[in-house]
C-alpha positions in Angstrom: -10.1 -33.0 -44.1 -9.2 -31.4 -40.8 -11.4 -28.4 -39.3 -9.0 -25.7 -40.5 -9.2 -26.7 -44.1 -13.2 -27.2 -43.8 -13.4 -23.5 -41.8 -11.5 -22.3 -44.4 -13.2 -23.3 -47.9 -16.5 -22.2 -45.8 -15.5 -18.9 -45.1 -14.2 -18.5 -49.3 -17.8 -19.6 -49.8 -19.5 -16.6 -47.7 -16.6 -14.4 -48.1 -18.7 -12.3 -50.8 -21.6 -11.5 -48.4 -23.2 -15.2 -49.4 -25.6 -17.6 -47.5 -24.8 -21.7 -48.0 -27.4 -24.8 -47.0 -25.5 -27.6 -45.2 -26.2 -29.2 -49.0 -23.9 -27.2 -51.2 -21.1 -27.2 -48.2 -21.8 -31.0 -48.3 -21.4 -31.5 -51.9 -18.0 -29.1 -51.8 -16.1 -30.5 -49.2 -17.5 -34.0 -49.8 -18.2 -34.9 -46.4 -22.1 -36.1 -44.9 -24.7 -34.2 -44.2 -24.6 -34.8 -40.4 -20.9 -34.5 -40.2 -21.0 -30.9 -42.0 -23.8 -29.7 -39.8 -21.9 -30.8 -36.7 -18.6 -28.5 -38.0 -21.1 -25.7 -39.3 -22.8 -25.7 -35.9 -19.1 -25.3 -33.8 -18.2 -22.5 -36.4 -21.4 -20.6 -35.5 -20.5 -21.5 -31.8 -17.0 -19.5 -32.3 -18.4 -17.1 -33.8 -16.8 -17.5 -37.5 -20.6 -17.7 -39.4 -24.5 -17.4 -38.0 -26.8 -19.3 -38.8 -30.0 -17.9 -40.5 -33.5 -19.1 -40.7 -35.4 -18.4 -43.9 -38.6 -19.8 -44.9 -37.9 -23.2 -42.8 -34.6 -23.5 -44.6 -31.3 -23.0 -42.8 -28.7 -21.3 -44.0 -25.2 -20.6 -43.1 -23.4 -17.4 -43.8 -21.0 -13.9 -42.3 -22.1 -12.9 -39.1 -24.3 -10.1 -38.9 -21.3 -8.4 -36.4 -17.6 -9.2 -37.0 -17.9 -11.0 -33.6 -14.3 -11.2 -33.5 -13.8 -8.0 -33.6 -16.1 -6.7 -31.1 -15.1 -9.6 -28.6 -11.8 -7.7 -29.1 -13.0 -4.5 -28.2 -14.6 -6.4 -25.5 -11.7 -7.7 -24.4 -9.8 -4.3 -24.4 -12.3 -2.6 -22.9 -12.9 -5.3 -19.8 -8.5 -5.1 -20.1 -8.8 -1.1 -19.9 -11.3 -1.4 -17.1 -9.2 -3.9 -15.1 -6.3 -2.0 -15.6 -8.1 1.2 -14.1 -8.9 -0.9 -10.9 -5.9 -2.2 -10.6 -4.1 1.4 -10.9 -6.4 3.1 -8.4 -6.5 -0.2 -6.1 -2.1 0.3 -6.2 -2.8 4.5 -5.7 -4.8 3.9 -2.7 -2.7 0.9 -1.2 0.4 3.4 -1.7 -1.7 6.3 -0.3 -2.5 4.3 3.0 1.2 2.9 3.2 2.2 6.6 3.0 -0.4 7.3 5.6 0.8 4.8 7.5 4.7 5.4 7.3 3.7 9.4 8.3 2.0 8.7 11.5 5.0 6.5 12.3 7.1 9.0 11.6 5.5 11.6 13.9 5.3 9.0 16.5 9.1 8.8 16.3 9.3 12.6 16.4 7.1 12.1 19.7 8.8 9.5 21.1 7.8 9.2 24.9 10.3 9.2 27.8 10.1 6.8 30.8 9.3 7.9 33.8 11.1 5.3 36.3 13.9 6.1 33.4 14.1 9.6 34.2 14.1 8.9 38.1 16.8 6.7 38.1 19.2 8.6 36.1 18.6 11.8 38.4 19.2 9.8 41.8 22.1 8.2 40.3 23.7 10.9 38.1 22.5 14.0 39.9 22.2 17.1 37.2 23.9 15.1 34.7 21.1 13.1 34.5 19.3 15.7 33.6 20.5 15.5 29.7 17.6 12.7 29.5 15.5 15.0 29.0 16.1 18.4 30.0 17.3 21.1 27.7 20.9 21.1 26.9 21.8 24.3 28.2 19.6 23.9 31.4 21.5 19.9 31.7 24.8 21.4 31.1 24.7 24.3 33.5 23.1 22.5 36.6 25.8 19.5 35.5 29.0 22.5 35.3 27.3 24.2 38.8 27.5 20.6 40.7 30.7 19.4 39.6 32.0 23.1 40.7 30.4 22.6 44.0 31.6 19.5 44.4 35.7 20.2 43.9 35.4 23.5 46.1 38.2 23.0 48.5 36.8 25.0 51.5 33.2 23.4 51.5 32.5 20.8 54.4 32.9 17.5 53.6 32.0 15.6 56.6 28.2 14.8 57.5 27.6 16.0 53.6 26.5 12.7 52.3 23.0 13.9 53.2 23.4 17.2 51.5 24.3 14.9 48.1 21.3 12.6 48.8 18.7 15.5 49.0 20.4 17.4 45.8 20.1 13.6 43.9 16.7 12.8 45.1 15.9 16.7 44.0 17.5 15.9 40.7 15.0 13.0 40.3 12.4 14.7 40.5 13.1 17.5 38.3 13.9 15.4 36.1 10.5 13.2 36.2 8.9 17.1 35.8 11.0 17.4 32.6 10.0 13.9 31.3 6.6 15.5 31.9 7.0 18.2 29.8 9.3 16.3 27.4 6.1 14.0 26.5 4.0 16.6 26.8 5.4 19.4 24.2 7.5 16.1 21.9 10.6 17.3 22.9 13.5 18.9 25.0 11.4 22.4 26.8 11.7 24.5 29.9 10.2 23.9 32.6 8.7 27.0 33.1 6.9 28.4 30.5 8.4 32.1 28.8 7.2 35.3 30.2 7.0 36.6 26.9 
C-alpha cells in the first residue's frame, strides 16, 4: 500500500466528522502499529488530519481548520501583498527614470556654449561667427553689413589688414559676451536687455 492509497482510506474514515486510534486505522489498512503511526504522524505534518488528545488516548481525525484552505488564502494574500510591492517598487523605479530622463531633457534644452569655442569662431569668421550664438537676426545683419563693407569698391584697401584684425578680435569678444548670455538665459538672447 503506497501513501496515497493509505491517505486516502484515512480521510473516508474521518470524512463524516469522525476521530480514529492508530488501532482501527491499523486493523483497516492492515499495516503495524508503528508503521501507521509513522504515516498518521506525516499526514498531521501536511496538514490533512490533527491529532487530538483525549483522556491519554490519541486520536486522529479532520482538522479543526481546513488548513489547506487557509494556507491558500495565505498564500494569496502573501501573492496579493507581493504583487502590491512589486507594482509600487516598478511605479517608483518608472517615476525616478521619468525624473531622471526630464532633468536630462532640460539640460539639453540648456546646453552650455564654450567659451574658447565662441572666441575662435569670432577671430576667424568675423560676424559670421556670430551665428554660434548670437541671435539670428543680430548674426545675419552684422554678417550682411561686413560682407557689404568688404566688396565696396571705393574703400581703402592698403594698410587695412589692421582695420580687419580689430573688427575680428571685436567679433570675438562679442561673441564670448553672447556665449555669456547664451548660457546664462538657455538660449539665443540680446545682448542688451529690452527697454520695455
Amino acid at each position: 500500500m503506497n501513501r496515497g492509497e493509505f491517505e486516502a482510506i484515512v480521510v473516508s474514515m474521518v470524512s463524516g466528522g469522525e476521530r480514529v486510534s492508530v488501532t482501527e486505522v491499523s486493523e483497516r489498512v492492515d499495516l503495524s502499529v508503528r508503521s501507521v503511526t509513522t504515516l498518521l504522524d506525516a499526514l498531521v505534518r501536511d496538514g490533512t488530519l490533527d491529532r487530538y488528545e483525549d483522556a491519554g488516548a490519541t486520536t486522529y481525525g479532520k482538522p479543526r481548520l481546513v488548513r489547506r484552505g487557509v494556507g491558500a488564502r495565505l498564500d494569496d494574500a502573501e501573492r496579493a501583498v507581493r504583487d502590491g510591492m512589486l507594482d509600487a517598487a516598478g511605479r517608483l523605479l518608472a517615476e525616478g527614470a521619468t525624473a531622471r530622463v526630464e532633468v536630462v531633457l532640460q539640460q539639453d534644452a540648456l546646453v552650455q556654449r564654450k567659451y574658447g569655442i565662441a572666441a575662435l569662431v569670432g577671430l576667424l569668421f568675423g560676424p559670421l561667427g556670430l551665428l554660434y550664438v548670437a541671435p539670428w537676426k543680430t548674426a545675419g545683419l552684422a554678417t550682411l553689413v561686413y560682407l557689404g563693407v568688404r566688396w565696396v569698391p571705393f574703400f581703402p584697401s592698403e594698410g587695412m589688414w589692421k582695420f580687419w584684425l580689430t573688427v575680428h578680435v571685436l567679433c570675438a569678444l562679442v561673441n564670448m559676451a553672447y556665449t555669456f548670455r547664451f548660457n546664462r538665459k538657455g538660449g539665443r538672447s540680446p545682448l542688451l536687455p529690452s527697454r520695455r
